[in-house]
Biotite code that builds the C-alpha atoms (Angstrom):
import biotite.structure as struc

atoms = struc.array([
    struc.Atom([59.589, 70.207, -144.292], chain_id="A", res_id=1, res_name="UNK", atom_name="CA", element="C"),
    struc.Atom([59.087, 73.097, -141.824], chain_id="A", res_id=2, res_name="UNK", atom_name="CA", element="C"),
    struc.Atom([60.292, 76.521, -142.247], chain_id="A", res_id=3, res_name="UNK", atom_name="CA", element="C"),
    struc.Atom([63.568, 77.706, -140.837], chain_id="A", res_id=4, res_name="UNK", atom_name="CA", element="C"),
    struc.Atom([63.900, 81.339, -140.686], chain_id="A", res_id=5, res_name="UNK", atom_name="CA", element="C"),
    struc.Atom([67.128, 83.160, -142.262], chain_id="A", res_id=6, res_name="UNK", atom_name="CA", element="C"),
    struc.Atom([67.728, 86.054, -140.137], chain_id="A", res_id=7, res_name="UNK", atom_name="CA", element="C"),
    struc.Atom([69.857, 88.287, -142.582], chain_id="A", res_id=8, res_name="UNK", atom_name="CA", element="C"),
    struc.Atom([72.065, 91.608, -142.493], chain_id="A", res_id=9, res_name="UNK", atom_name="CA", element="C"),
    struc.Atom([74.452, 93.183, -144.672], chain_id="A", res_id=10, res_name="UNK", atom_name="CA", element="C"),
    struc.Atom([77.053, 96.008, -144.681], chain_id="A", res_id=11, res_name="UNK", atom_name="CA", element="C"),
    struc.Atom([77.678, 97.828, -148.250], chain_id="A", res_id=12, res_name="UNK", atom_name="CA", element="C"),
    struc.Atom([79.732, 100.434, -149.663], chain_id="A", res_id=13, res_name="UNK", atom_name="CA", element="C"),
    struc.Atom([76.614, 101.772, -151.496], chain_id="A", res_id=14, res_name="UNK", atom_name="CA", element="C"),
    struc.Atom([72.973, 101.639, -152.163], chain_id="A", res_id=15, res_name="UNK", atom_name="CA", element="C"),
    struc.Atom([72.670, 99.148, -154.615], chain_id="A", res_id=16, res_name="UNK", atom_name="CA", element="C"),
    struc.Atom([74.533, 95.809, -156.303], chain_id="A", res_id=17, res_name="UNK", atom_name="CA", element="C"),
    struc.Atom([77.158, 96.407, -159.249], chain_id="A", res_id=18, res_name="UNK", atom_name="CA", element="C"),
    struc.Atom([78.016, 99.893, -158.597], chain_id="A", res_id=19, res_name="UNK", atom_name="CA", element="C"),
    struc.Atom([78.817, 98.925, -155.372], chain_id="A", res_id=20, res_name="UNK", atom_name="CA", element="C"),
    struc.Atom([79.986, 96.133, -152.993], chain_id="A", res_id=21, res_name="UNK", atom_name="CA", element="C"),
    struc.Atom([78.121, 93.826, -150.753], chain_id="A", res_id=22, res_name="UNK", atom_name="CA", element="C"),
    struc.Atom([81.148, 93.831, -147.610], chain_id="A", res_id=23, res_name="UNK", atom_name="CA", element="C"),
    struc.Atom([79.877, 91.246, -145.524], chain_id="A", res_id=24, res_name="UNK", atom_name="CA", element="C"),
    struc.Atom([76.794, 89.606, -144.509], chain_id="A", res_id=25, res_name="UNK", atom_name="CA", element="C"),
    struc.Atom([75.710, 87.068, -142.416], chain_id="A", res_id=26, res_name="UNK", atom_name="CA", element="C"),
    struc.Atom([72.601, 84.822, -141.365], chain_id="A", res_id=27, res_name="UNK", atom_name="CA", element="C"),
    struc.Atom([71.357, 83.010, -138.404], chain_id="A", res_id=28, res_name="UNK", atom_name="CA", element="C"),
    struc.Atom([68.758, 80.263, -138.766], chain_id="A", res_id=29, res_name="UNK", atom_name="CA", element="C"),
    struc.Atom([66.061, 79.886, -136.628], chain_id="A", res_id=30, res_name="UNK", atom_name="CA", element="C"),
    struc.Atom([63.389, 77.748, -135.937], chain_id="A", res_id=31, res_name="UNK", atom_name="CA", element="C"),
    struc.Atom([59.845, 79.241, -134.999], chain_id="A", res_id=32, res_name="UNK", atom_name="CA", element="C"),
    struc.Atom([60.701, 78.709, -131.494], chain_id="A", res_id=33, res_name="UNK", atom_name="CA", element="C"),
    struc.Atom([64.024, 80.917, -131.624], chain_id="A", res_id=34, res_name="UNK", atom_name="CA", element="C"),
    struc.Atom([66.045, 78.182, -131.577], chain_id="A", res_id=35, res_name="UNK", atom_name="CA", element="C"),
    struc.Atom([69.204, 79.168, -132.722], chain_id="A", res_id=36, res_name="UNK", atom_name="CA", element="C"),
    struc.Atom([70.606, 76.338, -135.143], chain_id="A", res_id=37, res_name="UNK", atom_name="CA", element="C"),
    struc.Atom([73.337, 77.867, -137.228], chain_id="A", res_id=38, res_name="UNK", atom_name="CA", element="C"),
    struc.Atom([74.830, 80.845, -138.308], chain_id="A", res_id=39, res_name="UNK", atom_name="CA", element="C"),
    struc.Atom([77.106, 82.099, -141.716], chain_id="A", res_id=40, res_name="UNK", atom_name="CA", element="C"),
    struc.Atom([78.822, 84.882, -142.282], chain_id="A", res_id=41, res_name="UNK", atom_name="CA", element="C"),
    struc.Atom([81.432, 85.786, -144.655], chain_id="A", res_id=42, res_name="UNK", atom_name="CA", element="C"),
    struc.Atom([83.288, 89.173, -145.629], chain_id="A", res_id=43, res_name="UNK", atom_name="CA", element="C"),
    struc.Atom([83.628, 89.779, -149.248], chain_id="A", res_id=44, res_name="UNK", atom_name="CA", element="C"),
    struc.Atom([86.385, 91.197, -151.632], chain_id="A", res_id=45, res_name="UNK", atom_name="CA", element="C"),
    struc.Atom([84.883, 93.989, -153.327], chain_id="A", res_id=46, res_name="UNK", atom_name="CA", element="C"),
    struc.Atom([83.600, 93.921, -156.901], chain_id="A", res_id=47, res_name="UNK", atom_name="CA", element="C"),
    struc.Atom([85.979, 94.501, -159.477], chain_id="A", res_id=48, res_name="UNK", atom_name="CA", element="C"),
    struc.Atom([84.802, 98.049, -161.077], chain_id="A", res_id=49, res_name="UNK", atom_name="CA", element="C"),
    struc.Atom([82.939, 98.655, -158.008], chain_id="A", res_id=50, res_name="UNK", atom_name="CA", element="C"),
    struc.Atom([83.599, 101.710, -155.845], chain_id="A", res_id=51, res_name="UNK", atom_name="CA", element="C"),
    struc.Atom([82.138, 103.354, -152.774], chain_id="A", res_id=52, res_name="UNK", atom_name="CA", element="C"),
    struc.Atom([79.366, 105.890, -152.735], chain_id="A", res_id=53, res_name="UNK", atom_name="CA", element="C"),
    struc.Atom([80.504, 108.622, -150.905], chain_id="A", res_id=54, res_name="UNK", atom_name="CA", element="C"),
    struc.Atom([78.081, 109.221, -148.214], chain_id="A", res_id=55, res_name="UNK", atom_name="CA", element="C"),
    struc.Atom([78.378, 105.428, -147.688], chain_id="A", res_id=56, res_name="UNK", atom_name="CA", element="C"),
    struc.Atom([82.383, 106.355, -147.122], chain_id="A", res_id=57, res_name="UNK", atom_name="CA", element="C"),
    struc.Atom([81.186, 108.816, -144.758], chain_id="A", res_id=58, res_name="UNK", atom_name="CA", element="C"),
    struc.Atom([78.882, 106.717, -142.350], chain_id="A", res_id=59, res_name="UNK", atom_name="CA", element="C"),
    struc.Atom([81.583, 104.255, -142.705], chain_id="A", res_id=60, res_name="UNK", atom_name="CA", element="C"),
    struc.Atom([84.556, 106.562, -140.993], chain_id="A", res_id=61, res_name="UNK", atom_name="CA", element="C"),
    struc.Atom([82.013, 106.831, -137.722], chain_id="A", res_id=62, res_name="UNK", atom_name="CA", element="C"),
    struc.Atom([81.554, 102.908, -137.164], chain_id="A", res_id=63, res_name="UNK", atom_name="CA", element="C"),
    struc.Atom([85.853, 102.335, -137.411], chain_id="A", res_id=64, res_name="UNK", atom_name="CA", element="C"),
    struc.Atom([84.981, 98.927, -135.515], chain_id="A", res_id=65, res_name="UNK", atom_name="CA", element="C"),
    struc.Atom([82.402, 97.774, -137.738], chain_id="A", res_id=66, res_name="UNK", atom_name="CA", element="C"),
    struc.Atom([84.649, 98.492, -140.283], chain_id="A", res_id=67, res_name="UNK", atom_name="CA", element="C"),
    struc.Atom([87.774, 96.861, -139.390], chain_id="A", res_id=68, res_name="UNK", atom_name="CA", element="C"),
    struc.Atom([85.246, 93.280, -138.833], chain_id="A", res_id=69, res_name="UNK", atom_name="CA", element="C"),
    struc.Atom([83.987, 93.920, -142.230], chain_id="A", res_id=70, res_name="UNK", atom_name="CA", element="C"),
    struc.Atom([87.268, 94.134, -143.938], chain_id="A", res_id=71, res_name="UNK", atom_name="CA", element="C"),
    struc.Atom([88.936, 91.198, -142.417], chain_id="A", res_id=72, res_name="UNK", atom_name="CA", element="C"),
    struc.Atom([89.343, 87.771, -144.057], chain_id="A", res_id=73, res_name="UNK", atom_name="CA", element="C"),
    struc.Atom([87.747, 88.719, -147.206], chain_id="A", res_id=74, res_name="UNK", atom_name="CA", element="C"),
    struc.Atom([86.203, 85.717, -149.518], chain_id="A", res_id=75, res_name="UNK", atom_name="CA", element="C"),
    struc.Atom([85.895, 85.707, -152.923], chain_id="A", res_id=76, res_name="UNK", atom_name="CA", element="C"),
    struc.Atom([82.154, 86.971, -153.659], chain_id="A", res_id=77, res_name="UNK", atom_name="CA", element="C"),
    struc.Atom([81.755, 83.187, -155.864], chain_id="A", res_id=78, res_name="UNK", atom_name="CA", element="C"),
    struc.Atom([83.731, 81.217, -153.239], chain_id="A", res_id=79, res_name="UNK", atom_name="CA", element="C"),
    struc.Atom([81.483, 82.963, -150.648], chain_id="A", res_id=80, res_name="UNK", atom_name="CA", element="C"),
    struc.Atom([78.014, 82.780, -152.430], chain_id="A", res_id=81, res_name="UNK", atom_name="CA", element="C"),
    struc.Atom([78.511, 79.293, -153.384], chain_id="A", res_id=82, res_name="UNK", atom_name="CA", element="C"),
    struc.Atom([79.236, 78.065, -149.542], chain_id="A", res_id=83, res_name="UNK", atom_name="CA", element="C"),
    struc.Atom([76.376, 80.321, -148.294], chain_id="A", res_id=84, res_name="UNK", atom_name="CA", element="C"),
    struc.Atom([73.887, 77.649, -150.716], chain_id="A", res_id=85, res_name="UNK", atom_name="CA", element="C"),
    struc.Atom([75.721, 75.018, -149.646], chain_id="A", res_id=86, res_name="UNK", atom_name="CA", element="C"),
    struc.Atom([74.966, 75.707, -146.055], chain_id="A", res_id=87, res_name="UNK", atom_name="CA", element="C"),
    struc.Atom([71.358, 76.913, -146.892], chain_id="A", res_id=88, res_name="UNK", atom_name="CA", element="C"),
    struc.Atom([70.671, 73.358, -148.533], chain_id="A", res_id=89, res_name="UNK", atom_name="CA", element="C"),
    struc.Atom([72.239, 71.389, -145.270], chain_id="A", res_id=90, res_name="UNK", atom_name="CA", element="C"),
    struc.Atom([69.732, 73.505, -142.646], chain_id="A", res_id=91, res_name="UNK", atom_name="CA", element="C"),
    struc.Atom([66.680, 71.093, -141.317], chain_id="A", res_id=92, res_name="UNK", atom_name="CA", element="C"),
    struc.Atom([63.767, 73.176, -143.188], chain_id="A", res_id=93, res_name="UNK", atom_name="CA", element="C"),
    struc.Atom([62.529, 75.260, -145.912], chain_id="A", res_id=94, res_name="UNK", atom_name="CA", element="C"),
    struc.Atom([64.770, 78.382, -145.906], chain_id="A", res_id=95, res_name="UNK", atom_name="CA", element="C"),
    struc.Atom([62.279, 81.824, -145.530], chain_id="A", res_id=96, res_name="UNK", atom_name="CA", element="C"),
    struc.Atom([64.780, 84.891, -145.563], chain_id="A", res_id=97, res_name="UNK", atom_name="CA", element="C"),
    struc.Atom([63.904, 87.705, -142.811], chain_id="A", res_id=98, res_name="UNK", atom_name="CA", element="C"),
    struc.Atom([65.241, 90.888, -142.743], chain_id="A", res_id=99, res_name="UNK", atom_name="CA", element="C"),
    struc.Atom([64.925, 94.617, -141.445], chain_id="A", res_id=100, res_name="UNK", atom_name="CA", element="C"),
    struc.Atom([64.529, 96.149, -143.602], chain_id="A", res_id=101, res_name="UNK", atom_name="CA", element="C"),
    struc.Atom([64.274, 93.113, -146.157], chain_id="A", res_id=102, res_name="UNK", atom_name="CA", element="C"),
    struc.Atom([64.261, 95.543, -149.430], chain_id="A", res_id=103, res_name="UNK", atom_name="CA", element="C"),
    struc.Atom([67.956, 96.462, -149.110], chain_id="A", res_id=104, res_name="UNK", atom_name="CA", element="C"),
    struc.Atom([69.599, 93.246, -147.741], chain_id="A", res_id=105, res_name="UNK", atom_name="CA", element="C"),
    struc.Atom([67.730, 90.831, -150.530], chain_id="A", res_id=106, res_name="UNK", atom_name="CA", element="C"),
    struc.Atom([68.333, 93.329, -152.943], chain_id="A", res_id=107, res_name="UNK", atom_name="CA", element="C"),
    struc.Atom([72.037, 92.769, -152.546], chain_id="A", res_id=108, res_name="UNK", atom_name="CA", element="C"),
    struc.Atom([72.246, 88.709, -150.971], chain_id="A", res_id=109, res_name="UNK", atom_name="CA", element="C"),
    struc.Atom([69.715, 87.734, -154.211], chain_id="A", res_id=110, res_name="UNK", atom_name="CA", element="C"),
    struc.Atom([71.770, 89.923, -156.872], chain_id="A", res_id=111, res_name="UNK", atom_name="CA", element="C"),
    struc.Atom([75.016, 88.144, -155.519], chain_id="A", res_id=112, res_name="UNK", atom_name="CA", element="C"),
    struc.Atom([73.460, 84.700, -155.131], chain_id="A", res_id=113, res_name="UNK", atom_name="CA", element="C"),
    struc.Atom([72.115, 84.944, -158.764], chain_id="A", res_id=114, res_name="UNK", atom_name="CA", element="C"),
    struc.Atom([75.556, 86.303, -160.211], chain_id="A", res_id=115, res_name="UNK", atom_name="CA", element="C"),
    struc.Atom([78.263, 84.315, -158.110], chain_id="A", res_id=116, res_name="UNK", atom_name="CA", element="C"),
    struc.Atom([76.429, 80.974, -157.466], chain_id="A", res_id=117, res_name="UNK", atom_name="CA", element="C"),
    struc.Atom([73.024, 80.719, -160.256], chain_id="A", res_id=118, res_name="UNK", atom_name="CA", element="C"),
    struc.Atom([70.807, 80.485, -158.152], chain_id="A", res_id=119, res_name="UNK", atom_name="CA", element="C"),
    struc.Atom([68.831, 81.327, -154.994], chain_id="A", res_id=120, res_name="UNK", atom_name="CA", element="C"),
    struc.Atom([67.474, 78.963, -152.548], chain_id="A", res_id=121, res_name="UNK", atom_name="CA", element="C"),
    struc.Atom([65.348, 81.748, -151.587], chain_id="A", res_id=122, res_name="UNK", atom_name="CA", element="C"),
    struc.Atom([63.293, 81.750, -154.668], chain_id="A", res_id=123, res_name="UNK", atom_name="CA", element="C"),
    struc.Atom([62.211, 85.616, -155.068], chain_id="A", res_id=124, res_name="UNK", atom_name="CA", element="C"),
    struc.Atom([61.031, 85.528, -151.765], chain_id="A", res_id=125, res_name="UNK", atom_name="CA", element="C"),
    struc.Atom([61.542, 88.026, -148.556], chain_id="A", res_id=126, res_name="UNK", atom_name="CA", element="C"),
    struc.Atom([59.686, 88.777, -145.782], chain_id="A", res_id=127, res_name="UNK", atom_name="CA", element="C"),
    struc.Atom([60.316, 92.213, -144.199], chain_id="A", res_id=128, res_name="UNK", atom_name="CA", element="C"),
    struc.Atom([60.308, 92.862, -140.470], chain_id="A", res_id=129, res_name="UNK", atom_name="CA", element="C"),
    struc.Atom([58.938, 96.143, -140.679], chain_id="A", res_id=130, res_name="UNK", atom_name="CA", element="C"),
    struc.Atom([55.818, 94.863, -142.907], chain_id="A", res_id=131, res_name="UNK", atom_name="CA", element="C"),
    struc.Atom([55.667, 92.210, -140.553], chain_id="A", res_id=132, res_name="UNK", atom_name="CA", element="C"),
    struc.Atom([55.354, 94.565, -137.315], chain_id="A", res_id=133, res_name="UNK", atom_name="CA", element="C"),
    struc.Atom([52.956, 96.783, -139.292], chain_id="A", res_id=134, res_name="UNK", atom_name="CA", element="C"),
    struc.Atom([50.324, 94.112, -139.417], chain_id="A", res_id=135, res_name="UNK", atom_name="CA", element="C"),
    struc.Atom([51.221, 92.839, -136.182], chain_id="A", res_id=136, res_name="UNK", atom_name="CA", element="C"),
    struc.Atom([50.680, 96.225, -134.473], chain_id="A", res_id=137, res_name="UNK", atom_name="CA", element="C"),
    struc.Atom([48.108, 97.174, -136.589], chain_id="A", res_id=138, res_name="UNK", atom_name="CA", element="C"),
    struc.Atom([49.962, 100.676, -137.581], chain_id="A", res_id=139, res_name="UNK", atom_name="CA", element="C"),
    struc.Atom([51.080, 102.574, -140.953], chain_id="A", res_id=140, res_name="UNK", atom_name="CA", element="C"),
    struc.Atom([54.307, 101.430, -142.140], chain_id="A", res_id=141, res_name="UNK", atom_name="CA", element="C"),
    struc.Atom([56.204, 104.572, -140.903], chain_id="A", res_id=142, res_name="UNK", atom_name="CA", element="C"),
    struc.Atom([55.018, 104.149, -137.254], chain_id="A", res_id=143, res_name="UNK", atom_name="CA", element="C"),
    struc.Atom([56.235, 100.537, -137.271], chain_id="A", res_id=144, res_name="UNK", atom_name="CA", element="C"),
    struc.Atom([59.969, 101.557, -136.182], chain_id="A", res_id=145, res_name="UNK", atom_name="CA", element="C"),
    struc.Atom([61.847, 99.871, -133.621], chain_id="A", res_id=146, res_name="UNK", atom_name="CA", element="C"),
    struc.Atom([61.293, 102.683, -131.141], chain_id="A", res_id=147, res_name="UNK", atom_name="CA", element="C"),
    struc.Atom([57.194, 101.785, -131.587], chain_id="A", res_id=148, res_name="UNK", atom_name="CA", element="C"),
    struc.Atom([57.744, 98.347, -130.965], chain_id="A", res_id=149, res_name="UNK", atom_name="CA", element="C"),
    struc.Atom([57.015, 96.383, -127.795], chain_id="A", res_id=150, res_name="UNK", atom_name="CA", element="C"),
    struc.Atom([59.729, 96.334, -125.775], chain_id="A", res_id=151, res_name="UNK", atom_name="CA", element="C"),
    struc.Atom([58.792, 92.269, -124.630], chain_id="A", res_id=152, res_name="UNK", atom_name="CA", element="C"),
    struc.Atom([59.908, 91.422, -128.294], chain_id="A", res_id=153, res_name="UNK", atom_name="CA", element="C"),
    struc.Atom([63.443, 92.575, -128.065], chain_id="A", res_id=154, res_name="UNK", atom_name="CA", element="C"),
    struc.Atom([65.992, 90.287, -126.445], chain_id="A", res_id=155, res_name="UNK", atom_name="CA", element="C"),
    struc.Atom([69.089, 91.985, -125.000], chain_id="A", res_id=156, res_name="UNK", atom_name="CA", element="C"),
    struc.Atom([71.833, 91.657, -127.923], chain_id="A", res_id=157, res_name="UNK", atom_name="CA", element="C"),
    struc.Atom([73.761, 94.250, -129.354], chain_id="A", res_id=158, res_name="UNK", atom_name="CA", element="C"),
    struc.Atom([73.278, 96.205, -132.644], chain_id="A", res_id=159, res_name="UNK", atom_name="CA", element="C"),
    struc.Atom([76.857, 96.570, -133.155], chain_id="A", res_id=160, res_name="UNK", atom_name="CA", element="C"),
    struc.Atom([76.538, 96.513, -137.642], chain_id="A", res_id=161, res_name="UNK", atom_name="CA", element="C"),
    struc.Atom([78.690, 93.621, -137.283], chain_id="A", res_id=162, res_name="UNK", atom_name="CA", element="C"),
    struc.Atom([76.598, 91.420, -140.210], chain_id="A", res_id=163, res_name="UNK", atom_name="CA", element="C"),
    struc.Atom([76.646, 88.499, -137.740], chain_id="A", res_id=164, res_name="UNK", atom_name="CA", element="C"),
    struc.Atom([75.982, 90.106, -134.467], chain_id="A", res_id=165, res_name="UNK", atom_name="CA", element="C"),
    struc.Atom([72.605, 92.184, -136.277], chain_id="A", res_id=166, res_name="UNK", atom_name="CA", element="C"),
    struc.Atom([71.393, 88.784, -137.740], chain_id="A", res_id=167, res_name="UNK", atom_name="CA", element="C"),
    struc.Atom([71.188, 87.164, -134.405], chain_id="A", res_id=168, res_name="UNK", atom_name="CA", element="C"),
    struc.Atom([69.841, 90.158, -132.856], chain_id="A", res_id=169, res_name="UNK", atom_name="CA", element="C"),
    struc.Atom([67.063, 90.762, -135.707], chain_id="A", res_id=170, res_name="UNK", atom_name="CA", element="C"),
    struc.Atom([66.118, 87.044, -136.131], chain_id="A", res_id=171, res_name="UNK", atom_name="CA", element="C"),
    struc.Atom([65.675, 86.943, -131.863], chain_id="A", res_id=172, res_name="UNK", atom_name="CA", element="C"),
    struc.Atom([63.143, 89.879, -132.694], chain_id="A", res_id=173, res_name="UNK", atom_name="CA", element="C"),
    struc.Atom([61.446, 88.256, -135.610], chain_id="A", res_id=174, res_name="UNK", atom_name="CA", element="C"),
    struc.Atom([61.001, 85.308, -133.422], chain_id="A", res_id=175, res_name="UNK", atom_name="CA", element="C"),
    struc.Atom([59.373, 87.116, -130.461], chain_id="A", res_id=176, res_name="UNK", atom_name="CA", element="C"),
    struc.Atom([57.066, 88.844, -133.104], chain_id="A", res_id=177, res_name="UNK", atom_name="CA", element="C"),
    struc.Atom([56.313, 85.550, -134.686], chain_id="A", res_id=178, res_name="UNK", atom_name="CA", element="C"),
    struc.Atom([55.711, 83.977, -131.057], chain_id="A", res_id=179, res_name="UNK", atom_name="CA", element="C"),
    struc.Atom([53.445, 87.165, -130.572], chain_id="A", res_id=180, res_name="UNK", atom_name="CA", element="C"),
    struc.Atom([51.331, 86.723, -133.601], chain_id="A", res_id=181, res_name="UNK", atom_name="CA", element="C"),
    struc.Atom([50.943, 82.847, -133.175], chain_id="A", res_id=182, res_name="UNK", atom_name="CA", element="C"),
    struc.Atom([49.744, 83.894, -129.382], chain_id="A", res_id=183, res_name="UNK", atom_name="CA", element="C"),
    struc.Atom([52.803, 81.450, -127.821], chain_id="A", res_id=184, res_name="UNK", atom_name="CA", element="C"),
])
């Protein structure tokens, strides 16, 4: 079964799971050859006992358009999690999550996979653009920024932290950094 690459972004209330609320996220699955094949995305009703961080808040109040997607037919975080496997399973490969930065959005899709649906068809397993780019362009970690990146691997898609427009955008990247590295 080949790979299929789960291009994934999130938009929070806060740094971490529990405290705070995973608002939306979405994925777009590729193949190696950036074929699109399917996207989810869901926004979530916040955790109950949850609450905002306030610098979170404060970012928030600058993106109002971001924010009014985000907060727009909201799912139950089970109801949600449990179609998001669902879907996973029904995708023609081996799901490999990809992120930028992979650390925060696993963080919060495994935590809520684990707790709302049991289990992640993930494994424990993310691989991080930004790693990724290092070894690709053979730089420390903090030099591998978008802004250091060549500008051949980025497609022209918005960054709009919509969770569904960022996943299609990042997992375009991933796949002309992949392409790169495979020397395609």
């Amino acid at each position: 079964m080949p790979e299929i690459y789960i291009s994934t972004d999130i938009e929070t209330d806060g740094p971490i799971p529990g405290p705070h609320s995973m608002l939306s996220f979405a994925s777009a699955a590729y193949l190696a050859d950036k074929t699109l094949v399917s996207t989810f995305a869901a926004n979530l009703e916040t955790l109950a006992g949850a609450s905002a961080d306030p610098e979170t808040a404060k970012w928030w109040a600058t993106q109002p358009d971001a924010w009014a997607a985000c907060r727009t037919d909201l799912q139950s975080p089970e109801g949600a999690m449990r179609a998001y496997v669902a879907w996973l399973k029904s995708l023609p490969g081996k799901p490999v999550f990809v992120a930028y930065p992979a650390g925060f959005d696993f963080l919060f899709v495994y935590w809520y996979l684990i707790r709302f649906a049991g289990e992640s068809p993930f494994s424990h397993s993310a691989l991080d653009m930004k790693s990724y780019a290092m070894a690709l362009l053979k730089t420390g970690y903090r030099d591998s920024t978008k802004r250091n990146m060549p500008k051949q691997w980025f497609d022209d898609l918005p960054h709009t932290h919509v969770a569904l427009d960022d996943a299609i955008e990042q997992g375009a990247l991933f796949c002309n950094m992949l392409q790169s590295n495979l020397g395609k």
